[in-house]
C-alpha positions as CSV (number, residue, x, y, z in Angstrom):
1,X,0.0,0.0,0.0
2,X,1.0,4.1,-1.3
3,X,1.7,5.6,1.9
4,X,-0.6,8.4,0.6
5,X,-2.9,5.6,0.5
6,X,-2.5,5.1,4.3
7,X,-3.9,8.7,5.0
8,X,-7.7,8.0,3.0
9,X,-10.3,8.7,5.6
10,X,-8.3,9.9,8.6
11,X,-7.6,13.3,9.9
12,X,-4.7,13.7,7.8
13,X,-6.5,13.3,4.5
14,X,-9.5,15.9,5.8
15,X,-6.5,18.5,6.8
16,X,-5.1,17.8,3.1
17,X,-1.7,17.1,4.3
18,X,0.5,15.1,2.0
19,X,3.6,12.9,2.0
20,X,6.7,14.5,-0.1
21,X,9.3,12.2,1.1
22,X,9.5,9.1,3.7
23,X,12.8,6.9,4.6
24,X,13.9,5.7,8.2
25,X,15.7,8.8,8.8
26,X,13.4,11.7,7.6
27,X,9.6,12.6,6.5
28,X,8.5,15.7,5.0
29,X,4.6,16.3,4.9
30,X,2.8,19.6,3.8
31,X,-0.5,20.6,4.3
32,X,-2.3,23.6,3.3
33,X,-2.9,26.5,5.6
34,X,-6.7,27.4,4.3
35,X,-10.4,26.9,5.8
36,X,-9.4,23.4,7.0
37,X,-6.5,24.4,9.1
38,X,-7.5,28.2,9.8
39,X,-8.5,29.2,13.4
40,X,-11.5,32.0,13.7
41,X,-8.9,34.5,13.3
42,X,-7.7,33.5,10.1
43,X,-4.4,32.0,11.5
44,X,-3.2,28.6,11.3
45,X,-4.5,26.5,14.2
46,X,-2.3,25.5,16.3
47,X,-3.9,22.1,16.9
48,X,-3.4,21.8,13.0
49,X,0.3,22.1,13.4
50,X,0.8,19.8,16.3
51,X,-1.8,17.0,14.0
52,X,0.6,17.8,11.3
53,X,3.6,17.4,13.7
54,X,2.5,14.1,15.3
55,X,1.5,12.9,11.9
56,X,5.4,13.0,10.5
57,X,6.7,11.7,13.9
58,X,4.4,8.5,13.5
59,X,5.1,7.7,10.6
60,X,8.5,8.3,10.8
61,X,8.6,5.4,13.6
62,X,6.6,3.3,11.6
63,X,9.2,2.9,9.0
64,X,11.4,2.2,11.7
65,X,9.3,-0.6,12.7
66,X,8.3,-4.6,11.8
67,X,5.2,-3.6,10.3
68,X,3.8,-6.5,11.1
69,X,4.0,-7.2,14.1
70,X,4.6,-3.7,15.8
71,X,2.8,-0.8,15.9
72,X,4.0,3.4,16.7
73,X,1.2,5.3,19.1
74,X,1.9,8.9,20.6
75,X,2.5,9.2,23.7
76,X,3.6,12.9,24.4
77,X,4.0,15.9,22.0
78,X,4.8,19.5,22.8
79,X,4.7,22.4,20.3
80,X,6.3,26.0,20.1
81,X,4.3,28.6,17.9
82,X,7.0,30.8,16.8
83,X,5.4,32.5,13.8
84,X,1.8,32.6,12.6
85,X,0.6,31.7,8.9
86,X,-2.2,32.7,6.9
87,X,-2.2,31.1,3.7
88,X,0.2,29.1,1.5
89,X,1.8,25.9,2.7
90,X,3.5,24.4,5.6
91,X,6.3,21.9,5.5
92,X,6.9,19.6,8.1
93,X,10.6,18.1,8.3
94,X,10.6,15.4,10.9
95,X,14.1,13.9,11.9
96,X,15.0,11.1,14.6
97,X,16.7,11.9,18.0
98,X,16.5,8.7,19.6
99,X,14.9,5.4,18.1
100,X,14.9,2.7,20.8
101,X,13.0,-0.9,20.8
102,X,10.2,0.6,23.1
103,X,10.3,4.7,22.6
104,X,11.5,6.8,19.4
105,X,11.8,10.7,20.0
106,X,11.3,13.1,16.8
107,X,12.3,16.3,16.2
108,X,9.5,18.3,13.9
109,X,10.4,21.3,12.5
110,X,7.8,23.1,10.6
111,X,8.3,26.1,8.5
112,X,6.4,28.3,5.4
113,X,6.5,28.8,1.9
114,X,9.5,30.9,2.8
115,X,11.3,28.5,4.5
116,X,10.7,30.4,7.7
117,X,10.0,28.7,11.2
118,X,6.8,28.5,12.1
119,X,7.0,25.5,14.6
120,X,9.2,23.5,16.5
121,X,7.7,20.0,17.9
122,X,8.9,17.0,19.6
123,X,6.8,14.1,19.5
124,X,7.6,10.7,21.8
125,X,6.0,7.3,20.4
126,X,5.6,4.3,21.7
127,X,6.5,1.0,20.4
128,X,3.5,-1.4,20.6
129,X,2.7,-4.9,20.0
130,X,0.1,-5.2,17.2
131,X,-2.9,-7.3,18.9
């Protein structure tokens, strides 16, 4: 299966983020910063960025995993908002900073359509056992 595939029907697919590259050692997502991820002030959510942050972190870890028998859930995520966006696109770059047998910790780095930080994440996941 397309990892794009992967994101039909789930919250990443409504916020029309995408995949632009995957390996072990990095994933870049976008998604768009318009009526989907918009707060009432006309801002990129916050909550949108941290989705879009958690979303790189997981499945960063799950190409670090046996698919098939293991399984990457979130277990703790902090954000900084260090610039606010009103249209365009936002890029999320996530890269590893520790990938263990039961935890991995990512580093998410999100910036704009002029490269320019917008937030900084890190996002712990647990390794599960599928069931």
């Amino acid at each position: 299966m397309e990892l794009q595939d992967m994101l039909a029907g789930t919250l990443m697919e409504t916020l029309g983020m995408k995949v632009v590259e995957s390996s072990r050692d990095l994933v870049v997502m976008t998604m768009p910063v318009d009526h989907r991820t918009h707060q009432p002030m006309g801002l990129l959510h916050g909550g949108a960025s941290v989705a879009l942050a958690e979303s790189a972190a997981s499945l960063a870890s799950m190409l670090n995993l046996d698919a098939e028998h293991q399984a990457a859930v979130g277990i703790e995520i902090n954000a900084n908002h260090v610039r606010s966006v009103r249209e365009g696109t936002v890029t999320a770059i996530a890269t590893p900073l520790h990938r263990g047998a039961t935890t991995m910790v990512w580093d998410v780095r999100i910036t704009d359509d002029r490269d320019r930080l917008v937030c900084v994440s890190r996002c712990t996941v647990a390794v599960v056992k599928k069931r």
